[in-house]
BADREN-255715 format. One record per residue (C-alpha): residue number from 1; residue in one letter; x, y, z. Coordinates in steps of 0.5 Angstrom, whole numbers, always signed. Each point is the difference from the previous one (the first is absolute). Last residue first. Example, Ala and Ser with C-alpha at 12.3 -4.5 7.8 and 13.67 -1.06 7.14 Angstrom:
BEGIN
ATOM     k   r       x       y       z
ATOM     2   s     +27      -2     +14
ATOM     1   a      -2      -7      +2
***
This chain:
BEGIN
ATOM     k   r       x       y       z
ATOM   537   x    +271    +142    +172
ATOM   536   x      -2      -3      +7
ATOM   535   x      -5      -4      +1
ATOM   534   x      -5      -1      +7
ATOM   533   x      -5      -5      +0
ATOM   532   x      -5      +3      +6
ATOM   531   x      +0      -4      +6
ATOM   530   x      -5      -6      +1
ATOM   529   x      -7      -2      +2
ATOM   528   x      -3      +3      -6
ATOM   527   x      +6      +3      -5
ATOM   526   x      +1      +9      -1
ATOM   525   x      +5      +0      -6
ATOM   524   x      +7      +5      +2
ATOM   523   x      +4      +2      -7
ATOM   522   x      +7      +4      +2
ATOM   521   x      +2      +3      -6
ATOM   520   x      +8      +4      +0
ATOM   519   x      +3      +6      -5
ATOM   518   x      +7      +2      -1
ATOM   517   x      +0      +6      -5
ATOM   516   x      +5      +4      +3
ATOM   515   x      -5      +3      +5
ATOM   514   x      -4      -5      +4
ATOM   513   x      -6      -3      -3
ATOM   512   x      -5      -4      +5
ATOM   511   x      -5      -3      -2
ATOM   510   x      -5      -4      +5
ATOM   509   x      -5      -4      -3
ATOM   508   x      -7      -4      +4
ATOM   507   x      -5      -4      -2
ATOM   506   x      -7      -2      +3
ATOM   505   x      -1      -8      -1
ATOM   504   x      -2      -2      +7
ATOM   503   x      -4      +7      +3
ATOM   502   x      +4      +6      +2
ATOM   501   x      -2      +2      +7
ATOM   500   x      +1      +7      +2
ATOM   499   x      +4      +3      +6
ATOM   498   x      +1      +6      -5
ATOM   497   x      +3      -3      -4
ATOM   496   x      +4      +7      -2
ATOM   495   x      +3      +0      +8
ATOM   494   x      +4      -6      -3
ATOM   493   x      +4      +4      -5
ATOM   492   x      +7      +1      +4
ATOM   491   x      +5      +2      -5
ATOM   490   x      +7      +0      +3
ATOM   489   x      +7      +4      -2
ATOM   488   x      -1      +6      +5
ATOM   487   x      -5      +2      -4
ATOM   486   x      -2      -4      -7
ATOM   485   x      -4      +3      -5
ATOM   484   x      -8      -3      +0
ATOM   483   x      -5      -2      -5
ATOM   482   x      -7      -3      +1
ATOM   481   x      -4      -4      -5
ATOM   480   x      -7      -3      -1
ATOM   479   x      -3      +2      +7
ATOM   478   x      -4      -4      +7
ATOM   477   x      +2      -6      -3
ATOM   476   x      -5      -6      +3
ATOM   475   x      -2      -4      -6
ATOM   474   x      +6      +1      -6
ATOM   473   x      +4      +4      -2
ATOM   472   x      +5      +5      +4
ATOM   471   x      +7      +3      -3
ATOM   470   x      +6      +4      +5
ATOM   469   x      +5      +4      -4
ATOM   468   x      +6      +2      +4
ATOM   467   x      +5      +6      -2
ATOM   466   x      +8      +0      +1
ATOM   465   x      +2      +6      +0
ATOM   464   x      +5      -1      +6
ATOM   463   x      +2      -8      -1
ATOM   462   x      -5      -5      +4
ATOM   461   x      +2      -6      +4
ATOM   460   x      -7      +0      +2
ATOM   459   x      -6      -2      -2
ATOM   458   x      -6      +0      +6
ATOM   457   x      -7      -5      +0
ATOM   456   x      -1      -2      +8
ATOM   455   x      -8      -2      +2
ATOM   454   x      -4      -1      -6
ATOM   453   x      -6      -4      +1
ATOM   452   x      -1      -6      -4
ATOM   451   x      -7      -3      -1
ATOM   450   x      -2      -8      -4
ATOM   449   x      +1      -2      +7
ATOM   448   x      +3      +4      +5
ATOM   447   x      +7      +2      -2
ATOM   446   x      +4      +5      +4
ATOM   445   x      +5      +3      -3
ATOM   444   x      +9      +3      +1
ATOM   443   x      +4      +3      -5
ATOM   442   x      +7      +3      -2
ATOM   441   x      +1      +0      -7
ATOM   440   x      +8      +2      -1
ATOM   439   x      +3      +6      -6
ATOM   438   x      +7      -1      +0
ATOM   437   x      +1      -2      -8
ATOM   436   x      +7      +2      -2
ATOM   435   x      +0      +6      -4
ATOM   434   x      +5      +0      -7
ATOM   433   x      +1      +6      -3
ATOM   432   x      +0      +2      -7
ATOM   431   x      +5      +0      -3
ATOM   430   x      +5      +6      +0
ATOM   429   x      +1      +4      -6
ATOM   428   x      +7      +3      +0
ATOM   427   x      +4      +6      +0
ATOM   426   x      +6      +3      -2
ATOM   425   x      +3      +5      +4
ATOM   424   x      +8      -2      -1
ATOM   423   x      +1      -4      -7
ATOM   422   x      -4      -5      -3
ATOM   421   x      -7      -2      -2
ATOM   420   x      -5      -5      +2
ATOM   419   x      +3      +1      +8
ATOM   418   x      -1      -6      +4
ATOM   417   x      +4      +2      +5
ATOM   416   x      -4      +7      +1
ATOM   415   x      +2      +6      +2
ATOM   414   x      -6      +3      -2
ATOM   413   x      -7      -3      +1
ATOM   412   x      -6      +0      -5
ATOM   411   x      -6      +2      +3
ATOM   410   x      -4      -6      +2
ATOM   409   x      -4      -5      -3
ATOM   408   x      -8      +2      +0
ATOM   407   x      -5      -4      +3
ATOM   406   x      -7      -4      -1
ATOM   405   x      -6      -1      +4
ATOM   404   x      -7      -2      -3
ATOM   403   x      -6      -1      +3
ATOM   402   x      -7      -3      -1
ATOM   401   x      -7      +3      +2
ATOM   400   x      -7      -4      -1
ATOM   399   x      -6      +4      +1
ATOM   398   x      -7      -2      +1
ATOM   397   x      -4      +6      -1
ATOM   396   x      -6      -2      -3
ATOM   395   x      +3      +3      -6
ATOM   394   x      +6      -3      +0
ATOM   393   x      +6      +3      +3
ATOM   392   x      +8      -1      -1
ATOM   391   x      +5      +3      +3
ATOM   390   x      +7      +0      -2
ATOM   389   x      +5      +2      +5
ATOM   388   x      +7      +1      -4
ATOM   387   x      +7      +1      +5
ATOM   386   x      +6      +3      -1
ATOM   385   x      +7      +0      +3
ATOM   384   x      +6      +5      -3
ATOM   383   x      +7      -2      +0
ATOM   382   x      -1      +3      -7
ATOM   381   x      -4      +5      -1
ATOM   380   x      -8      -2      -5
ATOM   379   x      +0      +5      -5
ATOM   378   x      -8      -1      -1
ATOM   377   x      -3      -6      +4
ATOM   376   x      -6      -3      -6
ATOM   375   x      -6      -4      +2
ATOM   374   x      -4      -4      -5
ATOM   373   x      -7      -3      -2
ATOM   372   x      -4      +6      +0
ATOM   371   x      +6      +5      -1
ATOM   370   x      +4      +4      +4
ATOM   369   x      -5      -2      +6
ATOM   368   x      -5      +3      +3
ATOM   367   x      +1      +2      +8
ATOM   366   x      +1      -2      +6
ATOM   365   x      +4      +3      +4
ATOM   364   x      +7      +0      +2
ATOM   363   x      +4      -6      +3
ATOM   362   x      +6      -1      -7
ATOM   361   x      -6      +2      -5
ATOM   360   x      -7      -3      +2
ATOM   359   x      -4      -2      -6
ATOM   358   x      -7      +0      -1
ATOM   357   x      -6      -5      -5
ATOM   356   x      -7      +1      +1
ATOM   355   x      -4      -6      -3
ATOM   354   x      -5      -2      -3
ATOM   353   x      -4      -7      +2
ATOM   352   x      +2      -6      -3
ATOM   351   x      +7      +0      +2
ATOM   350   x      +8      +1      -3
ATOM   349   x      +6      +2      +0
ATOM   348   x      +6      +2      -4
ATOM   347   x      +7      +3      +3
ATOM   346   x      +6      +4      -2
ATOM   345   x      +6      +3      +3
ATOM   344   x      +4      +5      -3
ATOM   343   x      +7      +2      +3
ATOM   342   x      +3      +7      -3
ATOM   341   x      +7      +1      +2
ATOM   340   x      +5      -2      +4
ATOM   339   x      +1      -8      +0
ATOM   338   x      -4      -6      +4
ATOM   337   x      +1      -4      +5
ATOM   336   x      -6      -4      +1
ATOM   335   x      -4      -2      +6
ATOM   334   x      -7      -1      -3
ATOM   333   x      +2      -1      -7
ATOM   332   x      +2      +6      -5
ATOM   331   x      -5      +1      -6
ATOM   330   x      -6      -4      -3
ATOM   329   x      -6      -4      +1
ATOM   328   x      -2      +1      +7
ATOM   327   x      -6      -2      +3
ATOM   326   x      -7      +1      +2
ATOM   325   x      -6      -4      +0
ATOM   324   x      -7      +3      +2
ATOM   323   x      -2      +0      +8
ATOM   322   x      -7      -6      +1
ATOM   321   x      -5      +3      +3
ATOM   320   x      -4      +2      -5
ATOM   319   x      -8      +0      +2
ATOM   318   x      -3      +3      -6
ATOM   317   x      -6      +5      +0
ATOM   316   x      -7      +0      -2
ATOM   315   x      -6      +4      +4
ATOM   314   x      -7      -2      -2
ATOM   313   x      -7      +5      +0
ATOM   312   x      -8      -2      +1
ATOM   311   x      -7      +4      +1
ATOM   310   x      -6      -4      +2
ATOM   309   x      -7      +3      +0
ATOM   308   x      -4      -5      +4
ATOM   307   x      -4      +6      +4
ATOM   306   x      +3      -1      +6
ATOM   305   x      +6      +0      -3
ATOM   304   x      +6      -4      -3
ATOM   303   x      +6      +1      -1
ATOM   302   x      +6      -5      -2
ATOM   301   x      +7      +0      +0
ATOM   300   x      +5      -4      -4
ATOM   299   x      +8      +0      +2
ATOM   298   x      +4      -3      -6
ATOM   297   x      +7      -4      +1
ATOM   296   x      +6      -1      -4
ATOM   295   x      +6      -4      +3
ATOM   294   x      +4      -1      +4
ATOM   293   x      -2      -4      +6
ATOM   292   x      -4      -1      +7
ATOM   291   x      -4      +7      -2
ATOM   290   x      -5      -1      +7
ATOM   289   x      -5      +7      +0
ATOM   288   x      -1      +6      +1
ATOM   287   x      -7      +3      -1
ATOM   286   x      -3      +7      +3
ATOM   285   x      -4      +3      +3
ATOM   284   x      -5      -5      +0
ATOM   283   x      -1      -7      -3
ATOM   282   x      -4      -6      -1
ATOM   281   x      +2      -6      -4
ATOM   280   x      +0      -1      -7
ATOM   279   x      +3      -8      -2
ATOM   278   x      +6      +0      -5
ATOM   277   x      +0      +5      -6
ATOM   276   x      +8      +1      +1
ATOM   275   x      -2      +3      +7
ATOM   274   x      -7      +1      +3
ATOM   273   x      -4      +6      +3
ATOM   272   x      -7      +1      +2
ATOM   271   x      -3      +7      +2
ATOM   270   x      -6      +3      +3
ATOM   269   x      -4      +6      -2
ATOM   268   x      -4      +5      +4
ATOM   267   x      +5      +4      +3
ATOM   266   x      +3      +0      -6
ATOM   265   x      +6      -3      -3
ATOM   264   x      +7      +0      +3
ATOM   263   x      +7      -3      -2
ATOM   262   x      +7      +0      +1
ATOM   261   x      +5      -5      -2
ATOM   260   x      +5      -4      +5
ATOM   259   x      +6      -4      -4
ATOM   258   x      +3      -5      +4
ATOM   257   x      +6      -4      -1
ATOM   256   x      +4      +6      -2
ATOM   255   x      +4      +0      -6
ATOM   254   x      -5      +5      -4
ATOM   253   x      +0      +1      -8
ATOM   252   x      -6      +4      -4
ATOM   251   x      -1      +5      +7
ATOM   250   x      -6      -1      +2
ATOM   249   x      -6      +5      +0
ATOM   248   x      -6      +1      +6
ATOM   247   x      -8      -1      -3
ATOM   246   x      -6      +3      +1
ATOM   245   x      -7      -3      -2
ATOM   244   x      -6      +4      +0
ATOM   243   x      -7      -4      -2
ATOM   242   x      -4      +4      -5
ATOM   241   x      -8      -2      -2
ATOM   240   x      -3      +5      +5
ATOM   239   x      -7      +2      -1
ATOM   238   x      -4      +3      +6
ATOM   237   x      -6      -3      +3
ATOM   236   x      -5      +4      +3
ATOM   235   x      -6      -4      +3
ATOM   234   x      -9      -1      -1
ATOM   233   x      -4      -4      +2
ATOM   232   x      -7      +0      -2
ATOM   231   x      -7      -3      +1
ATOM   230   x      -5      -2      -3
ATOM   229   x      -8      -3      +0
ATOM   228   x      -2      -4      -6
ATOM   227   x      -4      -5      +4
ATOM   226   x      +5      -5      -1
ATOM   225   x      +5      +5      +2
ATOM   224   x      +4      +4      -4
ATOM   223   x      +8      +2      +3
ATOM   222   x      +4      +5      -3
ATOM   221   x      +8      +0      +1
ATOM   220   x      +4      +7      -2
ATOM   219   x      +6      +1      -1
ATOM   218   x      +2      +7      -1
ATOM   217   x      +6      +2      -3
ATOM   216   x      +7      +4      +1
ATOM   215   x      +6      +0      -4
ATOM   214   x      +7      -1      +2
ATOM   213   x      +1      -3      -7
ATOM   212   x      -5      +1      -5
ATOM   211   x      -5      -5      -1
ATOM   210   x      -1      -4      -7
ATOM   209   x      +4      -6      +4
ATOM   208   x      -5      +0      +6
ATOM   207   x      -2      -8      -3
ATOM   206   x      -7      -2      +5
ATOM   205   x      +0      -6      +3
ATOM   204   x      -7      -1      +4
ATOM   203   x      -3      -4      +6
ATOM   202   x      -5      -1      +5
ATOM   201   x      +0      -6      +4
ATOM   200   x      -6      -1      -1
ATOM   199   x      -3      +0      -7
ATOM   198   x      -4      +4      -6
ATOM   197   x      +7      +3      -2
ATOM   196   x      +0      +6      -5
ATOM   195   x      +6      +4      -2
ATOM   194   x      +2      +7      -3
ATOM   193   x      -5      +4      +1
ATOM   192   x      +1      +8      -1
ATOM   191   x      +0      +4      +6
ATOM   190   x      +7      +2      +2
ATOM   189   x      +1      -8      -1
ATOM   188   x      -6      -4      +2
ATOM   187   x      -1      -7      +2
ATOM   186   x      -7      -2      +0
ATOM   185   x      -3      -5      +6
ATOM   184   x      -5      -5      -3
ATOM   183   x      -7      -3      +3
ATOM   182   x      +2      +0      +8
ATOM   181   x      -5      -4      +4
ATOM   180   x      -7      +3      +2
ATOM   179   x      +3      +2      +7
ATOM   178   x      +6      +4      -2
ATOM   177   x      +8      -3      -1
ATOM   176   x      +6      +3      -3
ATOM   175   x      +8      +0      +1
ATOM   174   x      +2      +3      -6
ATOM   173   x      +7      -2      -5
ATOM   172   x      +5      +3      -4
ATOM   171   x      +6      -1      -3
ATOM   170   x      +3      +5      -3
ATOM   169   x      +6      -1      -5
ATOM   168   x      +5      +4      -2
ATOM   167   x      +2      +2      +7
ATOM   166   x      -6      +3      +6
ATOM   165   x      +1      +4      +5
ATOM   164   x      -4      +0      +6
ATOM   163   x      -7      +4      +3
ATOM   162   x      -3      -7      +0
ATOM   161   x      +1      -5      -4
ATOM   160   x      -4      -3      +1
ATOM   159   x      -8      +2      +0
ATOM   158   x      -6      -1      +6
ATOM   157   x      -8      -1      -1
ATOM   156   x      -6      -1      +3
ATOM   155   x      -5      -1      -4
ATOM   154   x      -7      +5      +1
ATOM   153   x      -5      -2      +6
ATOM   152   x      -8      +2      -4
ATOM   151   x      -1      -7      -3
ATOM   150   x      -8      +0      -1
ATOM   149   x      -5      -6      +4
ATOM   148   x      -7      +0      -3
ATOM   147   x      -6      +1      +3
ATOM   146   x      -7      -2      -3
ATOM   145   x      -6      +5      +3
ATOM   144   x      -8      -2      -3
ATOM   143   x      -6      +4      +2
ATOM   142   x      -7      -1      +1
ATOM   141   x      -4      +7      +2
ATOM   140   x      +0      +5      +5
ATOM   139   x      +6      -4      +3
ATOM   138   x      +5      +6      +1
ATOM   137   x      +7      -2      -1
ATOM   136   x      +7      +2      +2
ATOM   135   x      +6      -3      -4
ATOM   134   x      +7      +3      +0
ATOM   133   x      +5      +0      -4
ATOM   132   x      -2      +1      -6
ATOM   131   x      -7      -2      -2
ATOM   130   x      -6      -2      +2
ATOM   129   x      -7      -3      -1
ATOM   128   x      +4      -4      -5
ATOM   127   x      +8      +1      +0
ATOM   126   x      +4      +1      +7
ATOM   125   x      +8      -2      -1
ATOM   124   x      +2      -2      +7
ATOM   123   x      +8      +1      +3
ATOM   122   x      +6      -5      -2
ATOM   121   x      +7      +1      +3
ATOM   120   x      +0      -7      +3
ATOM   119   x      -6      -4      -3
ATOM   118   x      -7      +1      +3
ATOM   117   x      -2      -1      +7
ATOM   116   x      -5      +6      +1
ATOM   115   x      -5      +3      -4
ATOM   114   x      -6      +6      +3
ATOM   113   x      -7      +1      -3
ATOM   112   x      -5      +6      +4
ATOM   111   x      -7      -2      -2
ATOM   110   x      -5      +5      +1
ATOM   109   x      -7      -3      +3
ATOM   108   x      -5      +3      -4
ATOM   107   x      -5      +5      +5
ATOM   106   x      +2      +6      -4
ATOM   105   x      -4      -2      -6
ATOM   104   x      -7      -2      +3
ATOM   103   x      -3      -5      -3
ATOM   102   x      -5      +2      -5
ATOM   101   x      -8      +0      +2
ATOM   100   x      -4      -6      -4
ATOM    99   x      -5      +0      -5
ATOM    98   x      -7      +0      -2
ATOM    97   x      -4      -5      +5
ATOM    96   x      +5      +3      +5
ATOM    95   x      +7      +0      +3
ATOM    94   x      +3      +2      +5
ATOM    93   x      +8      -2      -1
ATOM    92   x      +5      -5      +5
ATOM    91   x      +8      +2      -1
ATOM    90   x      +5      -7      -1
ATOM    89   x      +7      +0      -1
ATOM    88   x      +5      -7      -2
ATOM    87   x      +6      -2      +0
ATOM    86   x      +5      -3      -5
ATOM    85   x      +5      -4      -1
ATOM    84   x      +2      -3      -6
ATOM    83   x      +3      -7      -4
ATOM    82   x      +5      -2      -4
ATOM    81   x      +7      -2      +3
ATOM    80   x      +0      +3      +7
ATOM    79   x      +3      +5      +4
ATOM    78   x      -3      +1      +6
ATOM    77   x      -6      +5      +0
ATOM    76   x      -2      +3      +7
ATOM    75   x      -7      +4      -1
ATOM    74   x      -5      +3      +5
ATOM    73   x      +5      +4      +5
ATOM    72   x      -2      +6      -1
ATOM    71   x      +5      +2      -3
ATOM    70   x      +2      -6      -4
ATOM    69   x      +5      -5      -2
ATOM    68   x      +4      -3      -6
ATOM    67   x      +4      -5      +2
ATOM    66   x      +8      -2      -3
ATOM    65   x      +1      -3      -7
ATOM    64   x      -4      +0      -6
ATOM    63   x      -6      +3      +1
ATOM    62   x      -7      -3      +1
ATOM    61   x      -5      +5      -4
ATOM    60   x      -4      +4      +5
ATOM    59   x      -7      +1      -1
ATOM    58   x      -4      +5      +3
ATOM    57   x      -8      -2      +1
ATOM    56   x      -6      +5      +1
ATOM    55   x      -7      -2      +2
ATOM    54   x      -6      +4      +0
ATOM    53   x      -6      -3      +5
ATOM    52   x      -7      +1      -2
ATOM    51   x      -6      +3      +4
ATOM    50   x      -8      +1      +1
ATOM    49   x      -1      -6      -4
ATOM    48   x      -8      +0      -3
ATOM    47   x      +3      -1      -7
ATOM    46   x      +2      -8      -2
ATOM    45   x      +7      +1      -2
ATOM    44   x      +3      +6      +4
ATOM    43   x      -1      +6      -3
ATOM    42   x      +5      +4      -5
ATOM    41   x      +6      +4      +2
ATOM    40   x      +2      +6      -3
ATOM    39   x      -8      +3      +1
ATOM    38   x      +2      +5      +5
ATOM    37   x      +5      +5      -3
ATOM    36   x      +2      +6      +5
ATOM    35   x      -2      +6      -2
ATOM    34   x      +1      +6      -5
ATOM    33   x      -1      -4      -6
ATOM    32   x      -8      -1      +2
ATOM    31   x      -1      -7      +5
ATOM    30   x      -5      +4      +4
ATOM    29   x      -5      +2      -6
ATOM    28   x      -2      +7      -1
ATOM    27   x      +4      +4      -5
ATOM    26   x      +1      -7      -4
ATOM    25   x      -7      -3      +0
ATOM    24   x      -3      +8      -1
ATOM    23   x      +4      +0      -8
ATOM    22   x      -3      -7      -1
ATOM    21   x      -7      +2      -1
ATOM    20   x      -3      +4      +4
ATOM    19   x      -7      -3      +2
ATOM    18   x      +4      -7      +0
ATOM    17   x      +5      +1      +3
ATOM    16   x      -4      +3      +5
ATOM    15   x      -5      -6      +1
ATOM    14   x      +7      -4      +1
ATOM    13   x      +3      +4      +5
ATOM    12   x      -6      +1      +3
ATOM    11   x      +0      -7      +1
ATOM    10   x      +6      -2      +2
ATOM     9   x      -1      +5      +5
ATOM     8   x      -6      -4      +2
ATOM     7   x      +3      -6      +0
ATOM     6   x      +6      +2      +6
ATOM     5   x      +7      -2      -3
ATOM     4   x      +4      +5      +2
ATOM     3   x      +8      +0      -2
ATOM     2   x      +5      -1      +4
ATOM     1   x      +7      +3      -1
***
């Protein structure tokens, strides 16, 4: 407020002053308590001016990066190293002799400061004249501003695995970045710190084995800026550390040329197979493969996981295609004729594998034998014609079947000439009888090759009660034996080829055992480029 400045009031202030004391000096004079001071501001130098002007500067020290502007438009601060801006104010005061009236205070400028063209993710930090995020300045006096760019942005962060199970070992990581630069990102487990990594790309192992099976955890990433700003990401992981894996049973013991295993494991899992420890290769459903020979063979299979838990499991069993040995050891030869009463036969085998051995009594069905290594005919009747099948059956079901035929001599005759004794109504044995052979091998083939297709196989010439045995080995047999009773005196065992082709080598018996005894062999051997060697027994 302006103050008078007329030397007649200075006067009788001053006459007053002195005449009341100080106590009247301050209840009369202008420039009381109660009013707006005027002697702040000295004179000009040299007494006698009238005016004075006031001035006041802001200062802006340079930031960093960016430009620092105002409103009004007075200052545009680039960034510098070192240095200030700065803009000036000025008011022009009355003064006199004494003192010079103060500027007055709503007239200063007011400086609104404002920054931009920072770091990405950075905003102003105000300190001097201001502070905080703003600056507003009044300059009613020499001011000073400084700006600094602060990180206001938080990390960006994303951690793996997701919501997903996890085996014996959880091996995390987090993708990670921020505008100051990623400082460290934590790896925590339901909230307690498990590692530490200070550099991308982002990793972790963590051992899940003081973890129960099928439970269920937080894995959590924390991501800490340069400037101490976080971020979190956080999945639900679940502990699995079983693969399942499930494999079919084999028998012990197999003949066949494959032998197919069932297998199965999780969805999640795949499998690898191998034999006898050779190269593992992928398989599903099943394994089956090639058995070129006899022998022993291991199917290994393997499970693994998503999760790298692994489950394995084998199979053993043997490939036996080779029949056990058989003979007969003891008793009437094939074809023998024999006397009444009991007729043990005996016999022996053998095999690598164990064995199941069966009789067939006179065409019956199989069965055990009188003992492990002998069959006995009870009471056999004279005239009587016999026959024992013995089969032989190995653990792989190979089986091997020989036969034995006998007969019985005849009741004795009455009237004979050849009487033991004498007198009418003696009786005498007879001999036994004497057959002719009749049996004749009537055949036709086609030979192509190393291959022969049977077309004509008939035996004929044959005796009522005569019985055919027909015997296959080698390549190409479609049975092992066959035995038939003659009709009409003929056996035709063509039809039992059933148009196959028997390899070079292949072997073929035909046994014909007529009633008295009588007993015929035919052998056939299958050749390349030629008929099959025939020999007669």
């Amino acid at each position: 407020m302006p103050c008078s400045r007329s030397i007649h009031r200075r006067l009788l202030i001053a006459v007053i002053t002195f005449a009341f004391g100080l106590g009247a000096f301050a209840l009369f004079h202008p420039h009381s308590a109660a009013a707006a001071p005027c002697l702040n501001y000295p004179p000009p130098p040299g007494g006698g001016a009238t005016s004075t002007t006031v001035t006041h500067t802001l200062t802006v020290t340079r930031p960093t990066a960016g430009t620092i502007t105002s409103t009004p438009s007075h200052i545009s601060c680039p960034a510098g190293s070192g240095g200030t801006c700065s803009v000036s104010d000025s008011q022009t005061v009355a003064c006199d002799a004494v003192a010079c009236d103060p500027p007055d205070a709503d007239a200063w400028a007011t400086y609104t400061l404002s920054a931009s063209g920072g770091p990405s993710g950075f905003a102003a930090s105000w300190g001097g004249a201001c502070s905080g995020s703003s600056c507003s300045v009044k300059l009613d006096d020499d001011k000073t501003v400084s700006m600094t760019w602060v990180d206001v942005t938080n990390p960006s962060v994303s951690v793996s695995p997701g919501s997903v199970k996890v085996g014996r070992t959880l091996n995390a990581s987090a993708a990670a970045s921020d505008n100051a630069g990623i400082a460290r990102v934590e790896f925590r487990l339901d909230g307690a710190l498990k590692a530490t990594d200070t550099s991308a790309p982002y990793s972790a192992s963590i051992a899940m084995d003081g973890y129960a099976q099928g439970s269920a955890h937080t894995l959590s990433a924390w991501a800490y800026d340069t400037s101490g700003r976080v971020s979190i990401s956080s999945s639900t992981i679940t502990v699995d550390k079983v693969v399942n894996l499930t494999l079919g049973t084999l028998p012990a013991y197999t003949n066949a040329l494959t032998m197919p295993l069932s297998i199965d494991t999780d969805t999640d899992a795949s499998m690898k197979c191998s034999l006898n420890g050779g190269a593992a290769s992928a398989c599903t459903g099943s394994f089956s493969p090639s058995l070129a020979s006899d022998g022993s063979y291991t199917y290994t299979v393997v499970a693994t996981d998503n999760v790298g838990n692994v489950a394995s499991g084998s199979r053993t069993f043997i490939v036996d295609r080779t029949a056990p040995t058989v003979s007969f050891t003891d008793g009437p030869f094939d074809g023998a004729v024999v006397g009444p009463g009991d007729i043990t036969i005996s016999f022996d085998y053998s095999d690598a594998t164990p064995l199941t051995v069966e009789c067939s009594v006179d065409g019956g069905a199989y069965g055990p034998c009188s003992t492990a290594h002998s069959q006995t005919f009870g009471s056999v009747a004279p005239g009587s014609l016999h026959q024992l099948h013995l089969r032989v059956t190995d653990s792989a079901g190979n089986a091997k079947e020989i036969v034995r035929h006998f007969s019985v001599t005849p009741p004795v005759q009455a009237g004979g000439n050849n009487s033991a004794g004498s007198g009418a109504g003696g009786s005498q044995s007879l001999a036994p009888r004497k057959t002719i052979r009749k049996a004749k091998l009537s055949t036709r083939f086609k030979v192509k090759g190393k291959n022969t297709l049977v077309r004509r196989l008939v035996v004929t010439g044959l005796p009522g009660g005569a019985r055919v045995t027909l015997r296959c080995k080698g390549h190409g047999c479609p049975f092992r034996h066959r035995t038939f009773k003659a009709r009409h005196g003929k056996v035709d065992l063509s039809k039992v080829f059933k148009g196959r082709k028997l390899r070079k080598g292949a072997k073929v018996e035909i046994d014909v055992a007529i009633p008295g005894g009588q007993k015929q062999v035919f052998k056939l051997t299958t050749r390349a480029h030629r008929k099959p060697l025939q020999k007669a027994g």
